[in-house]
mmJSON file of the N, C-alpha and C atoms, coordinates in Angstrom:
{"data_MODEL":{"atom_site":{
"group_PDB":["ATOM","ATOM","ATOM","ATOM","ATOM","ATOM","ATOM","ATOM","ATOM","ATOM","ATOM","ATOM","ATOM","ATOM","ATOM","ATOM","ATOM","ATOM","ATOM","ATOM","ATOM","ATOM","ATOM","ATOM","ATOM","ATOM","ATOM","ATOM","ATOM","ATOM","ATOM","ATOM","ATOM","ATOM","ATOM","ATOM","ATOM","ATOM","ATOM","ATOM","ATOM","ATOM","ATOM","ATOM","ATOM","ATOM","ATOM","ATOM","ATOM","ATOM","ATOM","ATOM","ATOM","ATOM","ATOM","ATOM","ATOM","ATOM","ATOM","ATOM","ATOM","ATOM","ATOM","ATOM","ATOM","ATOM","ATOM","ATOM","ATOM","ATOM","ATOM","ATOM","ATOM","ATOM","ATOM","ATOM","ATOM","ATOM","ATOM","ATOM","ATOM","ATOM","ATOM","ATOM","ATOM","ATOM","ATOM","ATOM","ATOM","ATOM","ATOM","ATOM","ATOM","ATOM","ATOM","ATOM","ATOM","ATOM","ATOM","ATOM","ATOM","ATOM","ATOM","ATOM","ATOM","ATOM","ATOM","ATOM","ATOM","ATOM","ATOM","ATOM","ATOM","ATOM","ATOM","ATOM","ATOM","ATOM","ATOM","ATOM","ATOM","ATOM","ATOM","ATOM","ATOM","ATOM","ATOM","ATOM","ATOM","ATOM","ATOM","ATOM","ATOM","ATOM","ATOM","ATOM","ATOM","ATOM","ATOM","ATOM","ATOM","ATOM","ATOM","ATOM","ATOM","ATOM","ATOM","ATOM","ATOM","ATOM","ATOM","ATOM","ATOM","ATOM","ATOM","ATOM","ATOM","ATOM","ATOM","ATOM","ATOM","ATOM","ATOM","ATOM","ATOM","ATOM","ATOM","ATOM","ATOM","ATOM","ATOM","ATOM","ATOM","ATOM","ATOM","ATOM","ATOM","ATOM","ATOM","ATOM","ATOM","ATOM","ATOM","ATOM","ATOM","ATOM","ATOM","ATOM","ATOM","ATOM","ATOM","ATOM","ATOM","ATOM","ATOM"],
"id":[1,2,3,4,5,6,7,8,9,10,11,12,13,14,15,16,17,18,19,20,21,22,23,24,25,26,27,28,29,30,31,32,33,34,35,36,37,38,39,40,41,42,43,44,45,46,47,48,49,50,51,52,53,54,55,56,57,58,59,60,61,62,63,64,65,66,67,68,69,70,71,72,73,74,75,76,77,78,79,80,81,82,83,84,85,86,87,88,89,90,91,92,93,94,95,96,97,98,99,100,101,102,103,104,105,106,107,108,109,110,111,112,113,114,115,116,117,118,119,120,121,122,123,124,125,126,127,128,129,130,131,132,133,134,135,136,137,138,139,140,141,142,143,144,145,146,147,148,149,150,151,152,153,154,155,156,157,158,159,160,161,162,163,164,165,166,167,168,169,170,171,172,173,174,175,176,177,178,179,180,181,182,183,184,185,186,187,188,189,190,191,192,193,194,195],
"type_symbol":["N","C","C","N","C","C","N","C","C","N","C","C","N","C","C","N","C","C","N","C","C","N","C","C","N","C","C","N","C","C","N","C","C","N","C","C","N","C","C","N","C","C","N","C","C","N","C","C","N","C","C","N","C","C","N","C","C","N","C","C","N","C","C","N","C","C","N","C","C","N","C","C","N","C","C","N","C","C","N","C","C","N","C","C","N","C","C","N","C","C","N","C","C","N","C","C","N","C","C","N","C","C","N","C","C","N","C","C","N","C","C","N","C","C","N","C","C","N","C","C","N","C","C","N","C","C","N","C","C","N","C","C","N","C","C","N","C","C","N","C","C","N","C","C","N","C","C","N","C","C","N","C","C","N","C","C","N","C","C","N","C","C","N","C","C","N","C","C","N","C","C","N","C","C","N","C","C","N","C","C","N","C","C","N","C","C","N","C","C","N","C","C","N","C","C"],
"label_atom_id":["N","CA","C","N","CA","C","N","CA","C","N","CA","C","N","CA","C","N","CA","C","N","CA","C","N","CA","C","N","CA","C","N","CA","C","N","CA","C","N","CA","C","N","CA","C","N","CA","C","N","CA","C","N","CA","C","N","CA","C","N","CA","C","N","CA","C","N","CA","C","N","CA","C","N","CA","C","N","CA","C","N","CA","C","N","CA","C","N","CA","C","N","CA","C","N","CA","C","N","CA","C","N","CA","C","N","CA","C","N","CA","C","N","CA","C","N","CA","C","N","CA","C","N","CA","C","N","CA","C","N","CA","C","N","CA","C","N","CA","C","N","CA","C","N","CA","C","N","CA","C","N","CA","C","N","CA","C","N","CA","C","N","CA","C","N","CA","C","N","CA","C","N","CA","C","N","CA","C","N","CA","C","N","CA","C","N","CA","C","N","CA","C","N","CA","C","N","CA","C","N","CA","C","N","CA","C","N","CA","C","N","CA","C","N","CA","C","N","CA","C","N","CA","C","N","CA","C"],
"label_alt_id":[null,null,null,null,null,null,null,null,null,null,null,null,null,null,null,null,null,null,null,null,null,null,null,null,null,null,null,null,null,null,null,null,null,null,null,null,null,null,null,null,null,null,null,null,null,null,null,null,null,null,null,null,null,null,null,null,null,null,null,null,null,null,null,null,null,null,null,null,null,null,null,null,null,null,null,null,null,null,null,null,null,null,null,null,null,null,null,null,null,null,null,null,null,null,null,null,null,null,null,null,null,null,null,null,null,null,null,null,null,null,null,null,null,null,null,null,null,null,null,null,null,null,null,null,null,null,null,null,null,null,null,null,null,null,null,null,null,null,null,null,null,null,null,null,null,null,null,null,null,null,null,null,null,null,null,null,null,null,null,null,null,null,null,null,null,null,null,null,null,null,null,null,null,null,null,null,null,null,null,null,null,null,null,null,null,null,null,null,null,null,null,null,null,null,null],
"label_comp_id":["UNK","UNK","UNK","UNK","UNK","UNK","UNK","UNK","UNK","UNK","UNK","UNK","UNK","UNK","UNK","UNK","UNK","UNK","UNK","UNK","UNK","UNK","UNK","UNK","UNK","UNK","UNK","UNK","UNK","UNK","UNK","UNK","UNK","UNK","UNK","UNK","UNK","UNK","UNK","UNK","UNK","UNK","UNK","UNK","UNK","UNK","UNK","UNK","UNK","UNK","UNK","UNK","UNK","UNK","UNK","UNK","UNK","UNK","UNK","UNK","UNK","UNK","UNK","UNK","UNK","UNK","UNK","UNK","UNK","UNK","UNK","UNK","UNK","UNK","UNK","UNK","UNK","UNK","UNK","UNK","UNK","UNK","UNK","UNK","UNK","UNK","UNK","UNK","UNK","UNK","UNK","UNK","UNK","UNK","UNK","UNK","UNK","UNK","UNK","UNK","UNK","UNK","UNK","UNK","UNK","UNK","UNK","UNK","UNK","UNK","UNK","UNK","UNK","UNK","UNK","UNK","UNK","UNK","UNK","UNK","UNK","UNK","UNK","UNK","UNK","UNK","UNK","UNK","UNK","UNK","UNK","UNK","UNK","UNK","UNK","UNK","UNK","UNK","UNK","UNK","UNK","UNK","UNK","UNK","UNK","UNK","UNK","UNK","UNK","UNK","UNK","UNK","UNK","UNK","UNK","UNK","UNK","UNK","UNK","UNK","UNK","UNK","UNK","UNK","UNK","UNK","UNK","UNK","UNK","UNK","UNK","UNK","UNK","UNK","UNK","UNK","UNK","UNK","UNK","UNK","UNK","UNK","UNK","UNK","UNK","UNK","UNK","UNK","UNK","UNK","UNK","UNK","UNK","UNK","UNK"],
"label_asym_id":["A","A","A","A","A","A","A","A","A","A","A","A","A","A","A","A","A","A","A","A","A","A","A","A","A","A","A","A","A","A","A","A","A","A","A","A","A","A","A","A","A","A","A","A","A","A","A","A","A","A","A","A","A","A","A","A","A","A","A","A","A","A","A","A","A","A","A","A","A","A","A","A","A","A","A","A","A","A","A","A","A","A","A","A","A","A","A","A","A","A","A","A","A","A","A","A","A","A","A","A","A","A","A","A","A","A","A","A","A","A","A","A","A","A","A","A","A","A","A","A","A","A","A","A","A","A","A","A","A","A","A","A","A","A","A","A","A","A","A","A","A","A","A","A","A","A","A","A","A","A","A","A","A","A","A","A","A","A","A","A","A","A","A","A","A","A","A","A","A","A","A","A","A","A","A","A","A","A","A","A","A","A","A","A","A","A","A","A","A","A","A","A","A","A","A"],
"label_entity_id":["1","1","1","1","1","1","1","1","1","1","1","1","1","1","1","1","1","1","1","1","1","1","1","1","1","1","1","1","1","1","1","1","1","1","1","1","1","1","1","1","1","1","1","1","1","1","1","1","1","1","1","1","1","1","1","1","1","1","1","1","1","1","1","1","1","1","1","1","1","1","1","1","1","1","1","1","1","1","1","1","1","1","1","1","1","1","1","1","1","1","1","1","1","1","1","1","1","1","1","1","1","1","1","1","1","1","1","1","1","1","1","1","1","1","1","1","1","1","1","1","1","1","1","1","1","1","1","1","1","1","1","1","1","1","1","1","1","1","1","1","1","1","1","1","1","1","1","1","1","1","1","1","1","1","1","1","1","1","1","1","1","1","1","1","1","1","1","1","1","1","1","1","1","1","1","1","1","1","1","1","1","1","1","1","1","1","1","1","1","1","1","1","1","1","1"],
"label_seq_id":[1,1,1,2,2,2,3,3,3,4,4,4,5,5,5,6,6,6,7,7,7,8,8,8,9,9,9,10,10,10,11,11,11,12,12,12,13,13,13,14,14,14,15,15,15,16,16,16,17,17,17,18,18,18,19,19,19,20,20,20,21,21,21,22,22,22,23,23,23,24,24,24,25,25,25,26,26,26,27,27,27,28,28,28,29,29,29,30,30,30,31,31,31,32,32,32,33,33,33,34,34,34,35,35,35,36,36,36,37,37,37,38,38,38,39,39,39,40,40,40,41,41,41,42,42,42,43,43,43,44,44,44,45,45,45,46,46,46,47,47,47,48,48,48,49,49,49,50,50,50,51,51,51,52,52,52,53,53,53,54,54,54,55,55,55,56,56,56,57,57,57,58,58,58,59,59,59,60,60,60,61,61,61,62,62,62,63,63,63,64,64,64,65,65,65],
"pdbx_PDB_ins_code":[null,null,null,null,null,null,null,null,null,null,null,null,null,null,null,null,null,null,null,null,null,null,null,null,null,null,null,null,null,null,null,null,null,null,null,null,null,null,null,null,null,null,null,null,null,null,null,null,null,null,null,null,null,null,null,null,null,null,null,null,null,null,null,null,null,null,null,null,null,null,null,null,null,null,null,null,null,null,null,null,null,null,null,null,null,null,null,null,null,null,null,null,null,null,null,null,null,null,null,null,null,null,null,null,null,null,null,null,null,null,null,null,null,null,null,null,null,null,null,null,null,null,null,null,null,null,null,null,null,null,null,null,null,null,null,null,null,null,null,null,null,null,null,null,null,null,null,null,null,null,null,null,null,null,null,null,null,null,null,null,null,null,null,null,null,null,null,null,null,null,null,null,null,null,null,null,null,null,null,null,null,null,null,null,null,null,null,null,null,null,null,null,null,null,null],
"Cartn_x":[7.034,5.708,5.817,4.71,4.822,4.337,4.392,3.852,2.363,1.874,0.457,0.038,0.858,0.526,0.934,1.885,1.732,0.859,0.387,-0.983,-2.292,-2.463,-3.274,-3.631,-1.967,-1.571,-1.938,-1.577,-1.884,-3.264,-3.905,-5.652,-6.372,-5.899,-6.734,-6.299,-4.862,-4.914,-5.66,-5.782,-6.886,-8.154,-9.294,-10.008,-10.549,-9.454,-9.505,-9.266,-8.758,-8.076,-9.662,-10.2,-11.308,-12.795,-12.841,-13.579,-13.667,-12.457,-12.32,-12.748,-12.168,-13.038,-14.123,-14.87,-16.718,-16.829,-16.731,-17.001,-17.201,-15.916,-15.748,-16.709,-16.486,-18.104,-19.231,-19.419,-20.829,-21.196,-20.576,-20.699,-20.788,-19.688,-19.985,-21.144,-21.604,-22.887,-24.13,-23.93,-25.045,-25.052,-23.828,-23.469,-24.029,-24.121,-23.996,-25.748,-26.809,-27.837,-28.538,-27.672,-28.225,-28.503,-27.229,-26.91,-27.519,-27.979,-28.528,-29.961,-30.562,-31.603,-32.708,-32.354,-33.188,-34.608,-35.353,-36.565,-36.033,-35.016,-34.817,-34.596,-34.229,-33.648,-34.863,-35.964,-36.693,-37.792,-38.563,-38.524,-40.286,-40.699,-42.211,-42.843,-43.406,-43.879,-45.252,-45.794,-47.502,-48.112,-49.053,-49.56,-49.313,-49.1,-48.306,-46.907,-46.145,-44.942,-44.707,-45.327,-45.498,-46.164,-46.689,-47.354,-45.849,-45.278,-44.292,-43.013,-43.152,-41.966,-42.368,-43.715,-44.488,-44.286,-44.643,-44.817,-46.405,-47.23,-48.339,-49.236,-50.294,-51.35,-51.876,-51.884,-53.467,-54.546,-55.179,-56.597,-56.229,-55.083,-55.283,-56.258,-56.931,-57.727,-56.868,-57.283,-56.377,-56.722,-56.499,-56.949,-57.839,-58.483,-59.808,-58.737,-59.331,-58.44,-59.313],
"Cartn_y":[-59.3,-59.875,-61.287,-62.226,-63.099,-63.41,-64.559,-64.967,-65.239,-64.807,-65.531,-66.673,-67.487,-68.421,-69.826,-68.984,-69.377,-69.353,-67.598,-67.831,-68.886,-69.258,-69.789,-71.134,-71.518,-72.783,-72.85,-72.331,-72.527,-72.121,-71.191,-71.21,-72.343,-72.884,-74.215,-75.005,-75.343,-76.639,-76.39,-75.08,-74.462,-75.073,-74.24,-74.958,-76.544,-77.212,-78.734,-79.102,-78.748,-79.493,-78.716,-77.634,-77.675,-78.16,-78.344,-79.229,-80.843,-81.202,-82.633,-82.513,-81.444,-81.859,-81.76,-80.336,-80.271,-82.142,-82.302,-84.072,-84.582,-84.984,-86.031,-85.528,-84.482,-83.853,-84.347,-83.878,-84.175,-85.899,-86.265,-87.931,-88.585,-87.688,-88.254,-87.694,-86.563,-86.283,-87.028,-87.934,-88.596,-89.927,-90.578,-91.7,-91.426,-90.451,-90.29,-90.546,-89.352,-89.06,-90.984,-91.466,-93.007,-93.808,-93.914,-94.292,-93.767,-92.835,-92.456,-91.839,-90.761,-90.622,-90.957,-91.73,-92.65,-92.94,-93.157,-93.804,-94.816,-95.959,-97.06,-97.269,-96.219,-96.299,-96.054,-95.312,-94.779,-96.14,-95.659,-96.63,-96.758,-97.464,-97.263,-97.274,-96.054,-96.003,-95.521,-97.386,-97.006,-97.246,-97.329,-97.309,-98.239,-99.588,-101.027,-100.364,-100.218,-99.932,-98.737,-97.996,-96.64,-97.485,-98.106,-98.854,-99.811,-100.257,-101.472,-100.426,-99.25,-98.639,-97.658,-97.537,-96.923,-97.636,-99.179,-100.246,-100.082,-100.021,-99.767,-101.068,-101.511,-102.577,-102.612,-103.223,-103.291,-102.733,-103.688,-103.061,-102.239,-101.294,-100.041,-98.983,-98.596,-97.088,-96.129,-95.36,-94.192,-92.899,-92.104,-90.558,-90.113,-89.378,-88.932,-87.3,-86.934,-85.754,-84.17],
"Cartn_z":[-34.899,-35.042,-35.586,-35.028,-35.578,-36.986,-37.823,-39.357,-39.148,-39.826,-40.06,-40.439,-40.554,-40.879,-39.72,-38.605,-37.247,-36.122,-36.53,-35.606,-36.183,-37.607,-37.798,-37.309,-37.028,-36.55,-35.474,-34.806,-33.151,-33.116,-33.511,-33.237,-33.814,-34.737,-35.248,-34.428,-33.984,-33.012,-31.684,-31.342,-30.068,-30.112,-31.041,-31.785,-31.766,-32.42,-32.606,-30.855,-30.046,-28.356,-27.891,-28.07,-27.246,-28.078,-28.845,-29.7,-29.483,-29.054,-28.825,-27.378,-26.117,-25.24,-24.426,-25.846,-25.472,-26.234,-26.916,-27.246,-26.654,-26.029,-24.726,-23.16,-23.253,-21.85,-22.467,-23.755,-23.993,-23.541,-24.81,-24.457,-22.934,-22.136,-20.764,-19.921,-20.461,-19.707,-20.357,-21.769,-21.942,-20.991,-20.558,-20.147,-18.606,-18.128,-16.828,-16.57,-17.674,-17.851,-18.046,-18.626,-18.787,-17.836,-16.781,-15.595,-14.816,-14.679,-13.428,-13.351,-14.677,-14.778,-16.266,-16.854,-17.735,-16.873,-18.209,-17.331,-16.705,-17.618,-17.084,-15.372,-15.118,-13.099,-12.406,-13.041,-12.093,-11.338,-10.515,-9.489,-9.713,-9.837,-9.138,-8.065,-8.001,-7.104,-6.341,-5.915,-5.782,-3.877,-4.022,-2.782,-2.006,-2.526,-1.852,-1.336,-2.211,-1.985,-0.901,-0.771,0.58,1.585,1.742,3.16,3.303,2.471,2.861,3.67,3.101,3.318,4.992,4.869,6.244,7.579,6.912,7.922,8.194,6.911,7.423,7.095,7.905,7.397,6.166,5.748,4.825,5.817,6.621,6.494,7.686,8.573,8.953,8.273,9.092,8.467,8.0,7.348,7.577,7.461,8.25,9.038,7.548,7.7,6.568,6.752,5.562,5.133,5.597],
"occupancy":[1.0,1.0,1.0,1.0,1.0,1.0,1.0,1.0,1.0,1.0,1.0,1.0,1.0,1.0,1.0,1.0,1.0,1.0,1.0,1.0,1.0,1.0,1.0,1.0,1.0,1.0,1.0,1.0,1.0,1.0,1.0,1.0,1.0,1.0,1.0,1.0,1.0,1.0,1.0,1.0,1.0,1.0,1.0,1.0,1.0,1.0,1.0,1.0,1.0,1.0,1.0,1.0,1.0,1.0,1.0,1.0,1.0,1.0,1.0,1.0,1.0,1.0,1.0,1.0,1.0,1.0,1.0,1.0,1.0,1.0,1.0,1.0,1.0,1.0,1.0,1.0,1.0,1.0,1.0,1.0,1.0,1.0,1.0,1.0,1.0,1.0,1.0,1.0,1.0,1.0,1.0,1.0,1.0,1.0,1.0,1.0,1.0,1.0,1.0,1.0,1.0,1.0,1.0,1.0,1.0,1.0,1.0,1.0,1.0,1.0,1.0,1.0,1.0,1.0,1.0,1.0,1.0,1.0,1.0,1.0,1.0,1.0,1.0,1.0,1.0,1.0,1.0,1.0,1.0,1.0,1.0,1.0,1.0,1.0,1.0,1.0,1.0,1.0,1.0,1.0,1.0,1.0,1.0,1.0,1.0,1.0,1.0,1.0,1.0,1.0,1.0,1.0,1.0,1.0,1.0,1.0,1.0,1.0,1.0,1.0,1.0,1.0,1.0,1.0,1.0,1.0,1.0,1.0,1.0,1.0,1.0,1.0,1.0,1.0,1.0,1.0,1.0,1.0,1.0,1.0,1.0,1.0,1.0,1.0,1.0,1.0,1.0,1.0,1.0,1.0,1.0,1.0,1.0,1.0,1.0],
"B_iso_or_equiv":[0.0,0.0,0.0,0.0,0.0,0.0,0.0,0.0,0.0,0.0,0.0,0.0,0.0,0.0,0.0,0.0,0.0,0.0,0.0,0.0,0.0,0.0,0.0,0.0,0.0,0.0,0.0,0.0,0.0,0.0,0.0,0.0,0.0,0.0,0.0,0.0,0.0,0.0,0.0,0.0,0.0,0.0,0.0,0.0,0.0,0.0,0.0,0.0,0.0,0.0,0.0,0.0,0.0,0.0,0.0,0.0,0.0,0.0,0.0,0.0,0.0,0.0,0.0,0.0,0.0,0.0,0.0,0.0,0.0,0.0,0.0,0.0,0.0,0.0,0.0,0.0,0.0,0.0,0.0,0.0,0.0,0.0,0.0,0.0,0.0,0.0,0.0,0.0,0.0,0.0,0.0,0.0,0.0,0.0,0.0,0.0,0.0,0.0,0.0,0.0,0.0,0.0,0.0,0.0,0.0,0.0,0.0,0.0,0.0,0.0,0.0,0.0,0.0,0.0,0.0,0.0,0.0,0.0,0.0,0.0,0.0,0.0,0.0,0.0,0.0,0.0,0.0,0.0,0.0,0.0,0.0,0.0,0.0,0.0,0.0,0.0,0.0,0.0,0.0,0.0,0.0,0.0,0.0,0.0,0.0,0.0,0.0,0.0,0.0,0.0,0.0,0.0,0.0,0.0,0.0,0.0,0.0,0.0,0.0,0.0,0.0,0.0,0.0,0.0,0.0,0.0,0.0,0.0,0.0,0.0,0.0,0.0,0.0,0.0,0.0,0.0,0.0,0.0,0.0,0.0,0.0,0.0,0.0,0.0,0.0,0.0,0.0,0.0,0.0,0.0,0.0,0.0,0.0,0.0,0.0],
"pdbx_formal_charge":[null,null,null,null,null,null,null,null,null,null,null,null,null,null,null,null,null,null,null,null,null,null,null,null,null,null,null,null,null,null,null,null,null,null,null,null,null,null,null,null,null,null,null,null,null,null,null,null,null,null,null,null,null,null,null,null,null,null,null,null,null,null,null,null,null,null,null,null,null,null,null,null,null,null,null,null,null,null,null,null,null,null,null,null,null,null,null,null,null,null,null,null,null,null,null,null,null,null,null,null,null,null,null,null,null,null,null,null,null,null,null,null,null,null,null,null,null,null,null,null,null,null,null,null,null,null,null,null,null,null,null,null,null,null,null,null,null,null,null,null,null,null,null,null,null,null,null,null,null,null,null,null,null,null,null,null,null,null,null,null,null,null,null,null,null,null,null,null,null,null,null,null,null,null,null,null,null,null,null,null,null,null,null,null,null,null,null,null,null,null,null,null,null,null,null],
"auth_seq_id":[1,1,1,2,2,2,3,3,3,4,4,4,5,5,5,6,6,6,7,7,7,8,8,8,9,9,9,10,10,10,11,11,11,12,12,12,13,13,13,14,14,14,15,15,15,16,16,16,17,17,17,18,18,18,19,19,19,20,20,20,21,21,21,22,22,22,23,23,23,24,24,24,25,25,25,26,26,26,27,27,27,28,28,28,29,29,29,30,30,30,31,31,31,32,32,32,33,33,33,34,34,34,35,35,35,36,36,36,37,37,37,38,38,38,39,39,39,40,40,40,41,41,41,42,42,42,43,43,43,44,44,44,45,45,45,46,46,46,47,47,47,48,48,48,49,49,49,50,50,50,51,51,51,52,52,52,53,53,53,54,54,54,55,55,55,56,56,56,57,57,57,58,58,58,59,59,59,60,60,60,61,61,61,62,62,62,63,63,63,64,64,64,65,65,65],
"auth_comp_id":["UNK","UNK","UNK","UNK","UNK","UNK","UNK","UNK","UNK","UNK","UNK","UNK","UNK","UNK","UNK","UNK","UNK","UNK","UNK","UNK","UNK","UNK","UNK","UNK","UNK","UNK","UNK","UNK","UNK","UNK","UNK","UNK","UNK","UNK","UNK","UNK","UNK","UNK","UNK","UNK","UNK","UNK","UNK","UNK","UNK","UNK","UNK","UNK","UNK","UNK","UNK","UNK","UNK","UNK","UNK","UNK","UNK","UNK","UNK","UNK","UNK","UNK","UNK","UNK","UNK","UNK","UNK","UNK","UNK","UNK","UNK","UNK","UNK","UNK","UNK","UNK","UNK","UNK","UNK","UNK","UNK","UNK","UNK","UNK","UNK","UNK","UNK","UNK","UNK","UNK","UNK","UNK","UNK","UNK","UNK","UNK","UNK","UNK","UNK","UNK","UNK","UNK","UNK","UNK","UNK","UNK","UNK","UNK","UNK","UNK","UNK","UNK","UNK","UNK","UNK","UNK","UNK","UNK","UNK","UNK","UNK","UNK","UNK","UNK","UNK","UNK","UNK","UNK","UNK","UNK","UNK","UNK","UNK","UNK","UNK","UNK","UNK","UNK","UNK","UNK","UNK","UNK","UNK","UNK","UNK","UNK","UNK","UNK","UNK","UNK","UNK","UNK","UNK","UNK","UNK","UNK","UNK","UNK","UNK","UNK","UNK","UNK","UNK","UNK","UNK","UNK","UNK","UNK","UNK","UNK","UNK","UNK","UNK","UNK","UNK","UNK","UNK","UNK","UNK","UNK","UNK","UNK","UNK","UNK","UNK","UNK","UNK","UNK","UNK","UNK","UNK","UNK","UNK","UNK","UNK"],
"auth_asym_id":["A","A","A","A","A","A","A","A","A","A","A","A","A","A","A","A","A","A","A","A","A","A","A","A","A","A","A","A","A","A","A","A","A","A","A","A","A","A","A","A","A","A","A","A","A","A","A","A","A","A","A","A","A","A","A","A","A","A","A","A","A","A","A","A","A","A","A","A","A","A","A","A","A","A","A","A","A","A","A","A","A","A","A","A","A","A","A","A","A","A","A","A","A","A","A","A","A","A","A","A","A","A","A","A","A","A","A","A","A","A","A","A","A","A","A","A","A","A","A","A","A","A","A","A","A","A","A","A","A","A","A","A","A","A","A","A","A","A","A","A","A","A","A","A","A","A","A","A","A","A","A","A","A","A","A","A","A","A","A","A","A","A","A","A","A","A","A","A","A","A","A","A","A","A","A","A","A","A","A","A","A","A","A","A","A","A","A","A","A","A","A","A","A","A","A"],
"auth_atom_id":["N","CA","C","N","CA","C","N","CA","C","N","CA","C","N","CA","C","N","CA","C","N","CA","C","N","CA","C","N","CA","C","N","CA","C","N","CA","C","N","CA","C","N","CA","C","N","CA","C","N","CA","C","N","CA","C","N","CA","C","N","CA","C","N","CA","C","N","CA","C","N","CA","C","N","CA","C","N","CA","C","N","CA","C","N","CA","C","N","CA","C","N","CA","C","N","CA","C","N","CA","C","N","CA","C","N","CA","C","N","CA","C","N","CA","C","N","CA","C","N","CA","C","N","CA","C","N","CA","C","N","CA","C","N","CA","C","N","CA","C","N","CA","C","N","CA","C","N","CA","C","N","CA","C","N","CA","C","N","CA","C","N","CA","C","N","CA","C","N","CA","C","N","CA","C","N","CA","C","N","CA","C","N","CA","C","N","CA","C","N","CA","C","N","CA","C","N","CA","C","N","CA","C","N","CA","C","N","CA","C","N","CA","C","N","CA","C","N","CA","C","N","CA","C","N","CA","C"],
"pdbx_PDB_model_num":[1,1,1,1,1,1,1,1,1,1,1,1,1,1,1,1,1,1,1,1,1,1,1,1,1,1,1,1,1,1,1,1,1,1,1,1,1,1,1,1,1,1,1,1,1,1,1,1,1,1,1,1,1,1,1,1,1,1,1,1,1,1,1,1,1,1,1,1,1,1,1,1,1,1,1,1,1,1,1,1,1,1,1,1,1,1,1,1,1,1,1,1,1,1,1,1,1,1,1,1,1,1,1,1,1,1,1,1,1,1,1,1,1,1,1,1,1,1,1,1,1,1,1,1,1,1,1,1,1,1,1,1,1,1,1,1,1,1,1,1,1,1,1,1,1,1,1,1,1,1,1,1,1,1,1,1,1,1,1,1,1,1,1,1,1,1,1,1,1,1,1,1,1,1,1,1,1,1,1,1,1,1,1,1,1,1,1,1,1,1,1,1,1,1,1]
}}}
């Protein structure tokens, strides 16, 4: 059998190696969340901008609902 005071060793350095890399995920899923879905990226989007993207007139009618 082994010492106890070997297994303690190796489960704390376990421990500490997956501790360090929920960290490093976390942090990179905030970096990612920044980059890509922040308010900052999001786009506006209004009724000018859907006719530009339609190709539609201004003063076209448009179909009654």
């Amino acid at each position: 059998m082994s010492r106890p005071g070997k297994s303690a060793a190796w489960r704390q350095q376990l421990r500490r190696s997956i501790g360090w890399t929920l960290l490093i995920k976390f942090f990179a899923l905030i970096a990612l969340w920044a980059l890509f879905f922040s308010p900052a990226q999001r786009v506006d989007v209004g009724p000018e901008r859907v006719e530009s993207r339609l190709a539609l007139d201004a003063g076209t009618e448009r179909p009654d609902d």
